[in-house]
C-alpha positions in Angstrom: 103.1 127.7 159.0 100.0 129.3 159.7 96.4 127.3 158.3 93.5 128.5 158.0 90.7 126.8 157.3 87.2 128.2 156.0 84.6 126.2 155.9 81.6 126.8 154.0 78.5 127.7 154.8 76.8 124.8 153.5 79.6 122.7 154.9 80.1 120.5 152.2 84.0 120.7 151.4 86.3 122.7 153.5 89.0 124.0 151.7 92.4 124.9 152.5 94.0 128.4 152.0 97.7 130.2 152.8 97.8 133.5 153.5 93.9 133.8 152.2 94.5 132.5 149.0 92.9 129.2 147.5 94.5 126.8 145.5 93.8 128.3 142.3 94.9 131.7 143.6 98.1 130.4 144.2 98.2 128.5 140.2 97.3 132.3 139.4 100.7 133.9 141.6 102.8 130.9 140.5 102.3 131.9 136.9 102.3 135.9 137.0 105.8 135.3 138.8 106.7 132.7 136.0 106.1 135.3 133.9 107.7 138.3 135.5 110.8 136.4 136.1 110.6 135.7 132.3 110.3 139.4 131.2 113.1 140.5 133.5 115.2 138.2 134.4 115.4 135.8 130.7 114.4 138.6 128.5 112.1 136.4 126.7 110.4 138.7 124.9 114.0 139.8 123.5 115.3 136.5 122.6 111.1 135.9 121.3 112.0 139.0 119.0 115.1 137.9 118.0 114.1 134.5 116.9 111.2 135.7 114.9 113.7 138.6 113.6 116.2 135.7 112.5 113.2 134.0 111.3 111.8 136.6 109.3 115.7 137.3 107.8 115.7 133.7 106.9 112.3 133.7 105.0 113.7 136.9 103.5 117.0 135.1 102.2 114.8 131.7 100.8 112.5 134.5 99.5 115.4 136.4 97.6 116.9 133.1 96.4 113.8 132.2 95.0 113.6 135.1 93.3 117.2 135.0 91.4 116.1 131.0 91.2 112.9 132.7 89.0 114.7 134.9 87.3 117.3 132.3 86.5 114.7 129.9 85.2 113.1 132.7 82.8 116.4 133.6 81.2 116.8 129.9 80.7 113.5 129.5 79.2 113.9 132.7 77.2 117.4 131.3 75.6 115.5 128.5 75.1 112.7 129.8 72.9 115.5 132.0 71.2 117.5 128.7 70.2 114.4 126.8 69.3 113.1 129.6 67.1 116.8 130.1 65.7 116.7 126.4 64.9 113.2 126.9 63.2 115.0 129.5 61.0 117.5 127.4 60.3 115.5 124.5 59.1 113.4 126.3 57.2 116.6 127.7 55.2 117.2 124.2 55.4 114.5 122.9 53.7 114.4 126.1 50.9 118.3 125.5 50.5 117.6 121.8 49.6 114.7 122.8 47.6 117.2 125.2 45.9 119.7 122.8 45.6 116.9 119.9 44.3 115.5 122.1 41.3 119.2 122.9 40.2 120.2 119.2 40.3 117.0 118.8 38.3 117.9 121.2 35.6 121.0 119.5 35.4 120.2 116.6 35.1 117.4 117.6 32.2 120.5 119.2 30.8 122.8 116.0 30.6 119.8 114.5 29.7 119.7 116.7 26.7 123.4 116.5 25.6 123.1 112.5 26.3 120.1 112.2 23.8 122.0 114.8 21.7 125.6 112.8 21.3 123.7 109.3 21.5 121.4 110.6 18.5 124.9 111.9 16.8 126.2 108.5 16.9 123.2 106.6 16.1 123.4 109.2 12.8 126.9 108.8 12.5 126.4 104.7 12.2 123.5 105.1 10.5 125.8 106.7 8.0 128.8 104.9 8.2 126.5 101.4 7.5 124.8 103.4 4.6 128.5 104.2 3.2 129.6 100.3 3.9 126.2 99.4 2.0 127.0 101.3 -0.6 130.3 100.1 -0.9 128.9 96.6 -0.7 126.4 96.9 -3.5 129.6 98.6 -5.6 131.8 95.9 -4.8 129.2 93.4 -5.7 128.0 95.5 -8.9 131.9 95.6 -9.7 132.7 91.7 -9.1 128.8 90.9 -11.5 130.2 93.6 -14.1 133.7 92.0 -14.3 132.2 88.3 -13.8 129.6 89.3 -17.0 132.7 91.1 -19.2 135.0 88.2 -18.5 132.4 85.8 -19.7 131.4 88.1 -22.5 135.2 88.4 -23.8 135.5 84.5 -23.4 132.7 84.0 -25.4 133.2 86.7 -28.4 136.9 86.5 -28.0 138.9 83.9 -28.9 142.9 83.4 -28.9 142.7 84.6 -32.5 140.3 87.7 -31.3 142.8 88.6 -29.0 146.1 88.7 -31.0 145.6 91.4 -32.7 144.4 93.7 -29.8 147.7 92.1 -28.0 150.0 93.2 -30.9 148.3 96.8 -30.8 148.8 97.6 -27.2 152.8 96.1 -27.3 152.7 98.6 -30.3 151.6 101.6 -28.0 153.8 100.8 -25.2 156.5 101.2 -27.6 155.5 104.6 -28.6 156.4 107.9 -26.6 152.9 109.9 -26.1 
């Protein structure tokens, strides 16, 4: 191996070179043929390509999956709002159906009210009347018994078994007669 050694003017550091190159010459040879032997002989910059190319198909895939994942999540949203307006709807015929079907349970019921107040009234009449005709059947009996009771004491007093005879002869008299 063949050394050469320059030395500075000043003299301060000597340094060592190889075929006229320095150290850092060499670091600067080492690399450029790290690299040339990387472009030709690996193909780096083909498999670089391909691995951003698979990266960028990748990103492309996540990117069309997110995508169908969006569109996915609108159409569910969208059915969503449909079904919660549809249910809405529904409770507000619902509510107007129960109102509907409250004021009709109200009018019937003010109409079995009516009939109620109309047969109890009926009967109340009706025994009104029935006690009125008993009353009066009452006071008759009563007016019958006092009239009988008065007649019977009337005939004891002006009639006696002589009184009588004669009005006991006449009707025995009649019976015996044809009309």
């Amino acid at each position: 191996m063949l050394h050469t050694l320059a030395v500075s003017v000043e003299g301060a550091h000597p340094e060592a070179t190889l075929l006229g190159l320095g150290s850092e010459g060499w670091v600067y040879v080492g690399l450029t043929i790290f690299l040339l032997l990387a472009i030709f002989v690996a193909k780096a910059p083909q498999k670089i390509v391909e691995a951003l190319d698979g990266r960028i198909a990748e990103t492309r895939r996540q990117l069309d999956e997110a995508k169908a994942i969006r569109a996915e999540a609108e159409a569910l949203l969208a059915e969503a709002r449909a079904r919660a307006q549809a249910s809405a709807g529904d409770a507000a015929a619902i509510v107007a159906q129960a109102e509907a079907d409250a004021q009709a349970m109200l009018a019937k019921a003010e109409h079995d009210a009516a009939e109620l107040i109309a047969r109890r009234s009926k009967m109340a009449e009706d025994k009104i009347a029935a006690a009125e005709r008993g009353a009066i059947a009452d006071v008759r009996a009563q007016a019958a018994r006092a009239a009988a009771q008065a007649a019977a004491r009337l005939i004891g007093e002006r009639h006696g078994a002589d009184a009588d005879k004669p009005l006991v002869d006449r009707a025995i008299a009649g019976i015996a007669r044809p009309n």
